[in-house]
C-alpha positions in Angstrom: -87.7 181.6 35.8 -87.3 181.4 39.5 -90.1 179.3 41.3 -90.8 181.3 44.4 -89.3 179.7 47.7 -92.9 179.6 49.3 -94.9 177.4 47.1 -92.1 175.1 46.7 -91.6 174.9 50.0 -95.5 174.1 50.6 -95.2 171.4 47.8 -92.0 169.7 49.5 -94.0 169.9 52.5 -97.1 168.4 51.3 -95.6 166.4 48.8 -93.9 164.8 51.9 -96.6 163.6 53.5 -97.6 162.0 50.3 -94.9 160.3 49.7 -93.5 162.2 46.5 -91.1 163.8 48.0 -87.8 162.7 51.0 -86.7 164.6 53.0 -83.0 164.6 50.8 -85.0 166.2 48.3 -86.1 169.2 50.2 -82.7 169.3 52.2 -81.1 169.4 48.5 -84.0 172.2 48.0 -82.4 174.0 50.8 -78.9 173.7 49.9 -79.3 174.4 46.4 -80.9 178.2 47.4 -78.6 178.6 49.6 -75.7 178.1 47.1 -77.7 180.8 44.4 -79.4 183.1 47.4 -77.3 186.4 48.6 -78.9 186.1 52.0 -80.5 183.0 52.2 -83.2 183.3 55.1 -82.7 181.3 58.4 -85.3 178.9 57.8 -83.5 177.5 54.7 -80.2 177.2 56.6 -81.9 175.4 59.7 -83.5 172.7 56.8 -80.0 172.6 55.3 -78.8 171.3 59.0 -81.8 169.4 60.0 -80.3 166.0 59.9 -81.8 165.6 64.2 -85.0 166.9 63.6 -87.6 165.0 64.0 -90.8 165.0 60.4 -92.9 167.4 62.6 -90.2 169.5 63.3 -89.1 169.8 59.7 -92.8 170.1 58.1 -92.8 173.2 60.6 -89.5 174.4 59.2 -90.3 174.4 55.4 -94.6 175.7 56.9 -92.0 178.6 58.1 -90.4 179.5 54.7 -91.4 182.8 54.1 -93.1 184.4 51.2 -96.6 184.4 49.8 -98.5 181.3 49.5 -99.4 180.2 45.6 -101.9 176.9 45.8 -102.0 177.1 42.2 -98.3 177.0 41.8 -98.2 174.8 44.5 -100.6 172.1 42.8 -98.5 172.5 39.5 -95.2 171.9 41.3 -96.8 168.7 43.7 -97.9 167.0 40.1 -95.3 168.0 37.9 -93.1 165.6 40.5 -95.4 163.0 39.9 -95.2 163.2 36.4 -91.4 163.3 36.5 -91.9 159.9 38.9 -94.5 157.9 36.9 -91.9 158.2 33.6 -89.1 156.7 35.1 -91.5 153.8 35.9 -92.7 155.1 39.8 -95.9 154.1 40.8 -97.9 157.3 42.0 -101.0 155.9 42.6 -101.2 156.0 46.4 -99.2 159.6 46.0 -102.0 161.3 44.2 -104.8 159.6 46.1 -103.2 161.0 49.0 -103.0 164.2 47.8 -106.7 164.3 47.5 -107.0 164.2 51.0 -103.7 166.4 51.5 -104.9 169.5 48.7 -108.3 170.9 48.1 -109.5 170.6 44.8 -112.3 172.7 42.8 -114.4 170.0 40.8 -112.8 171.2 37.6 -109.2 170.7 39.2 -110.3 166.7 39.8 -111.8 166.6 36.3 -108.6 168.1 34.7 -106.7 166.1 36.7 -108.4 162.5 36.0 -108.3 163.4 32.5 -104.8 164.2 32.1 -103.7 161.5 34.7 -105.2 159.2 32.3 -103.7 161.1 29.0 -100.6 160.4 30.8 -100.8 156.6 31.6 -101.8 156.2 28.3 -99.3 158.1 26.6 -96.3 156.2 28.3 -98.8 152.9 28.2 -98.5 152.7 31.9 -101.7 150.4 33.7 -102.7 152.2 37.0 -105.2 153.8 39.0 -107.2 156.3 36.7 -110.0 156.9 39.4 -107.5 159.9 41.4 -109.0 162.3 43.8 -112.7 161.9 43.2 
């Protein structure tokens, strides 16, 4: 399955700011669609070159992907990375604290989220902040 270019895009974006994500990752984001992509749009070409851009102008590039916006599918994609970086031993911590103050959450989004953040610690017997977003 194909994860639309939109939410992806948002969640390299966001994820960003959060510190989840580089900016190599979503330049690698870039270049990969653009190797599999037909007619890759504009957008992902200018990320691919972005190399003198400065963060603001890049967050506005990837804002500019276009497509429909998923927040669900967003959320899933910013904390499947974090997942991915807490087992090979990253500390997310800060990350998903910020991301509380990055993403909107419904109450039962932080409950879900503290539960499974601390299913997850446990499960690779990590120590860390268990008190995320809320």
């Amino acid at each position: 399955m194909t994860i639309p270019q939109k939410p992806e895009a948002e969640a390299l974006r966001i994820g960003m700011l959060a510190g989840l994500f580089t900016r190599a990752d979503a330049v690698a984001w870039a270049d990969n669609l653009i190797g599999e992509l037909d007619k890759p749009c504009n957008e992902l070409i200018d990320l691919s070159t972005s190399d003198g851009l400065d963060g603001s102008s890049f967050a506005a590039l990837l804002s500019s992907i276009p497509g429909a916006a998923d927040a669900a599918l967003t959320k899933r994609i910013l904390f499947g990375r974090a997942r991915q970086k807490l087992s090979q031993g990253g500390d997310v911590s800060a990350c998903l604290a910020q991301l509380g103050d990055l993403v909107a959450f419904s109450d039962e989004e932080k409950k879900g989220i503290k539960d499974d953040t601390a299913k997850f610690l446990a499960a690779y017997e990590l120590k860390g902040e268990t008190r995320l977003l809320g």
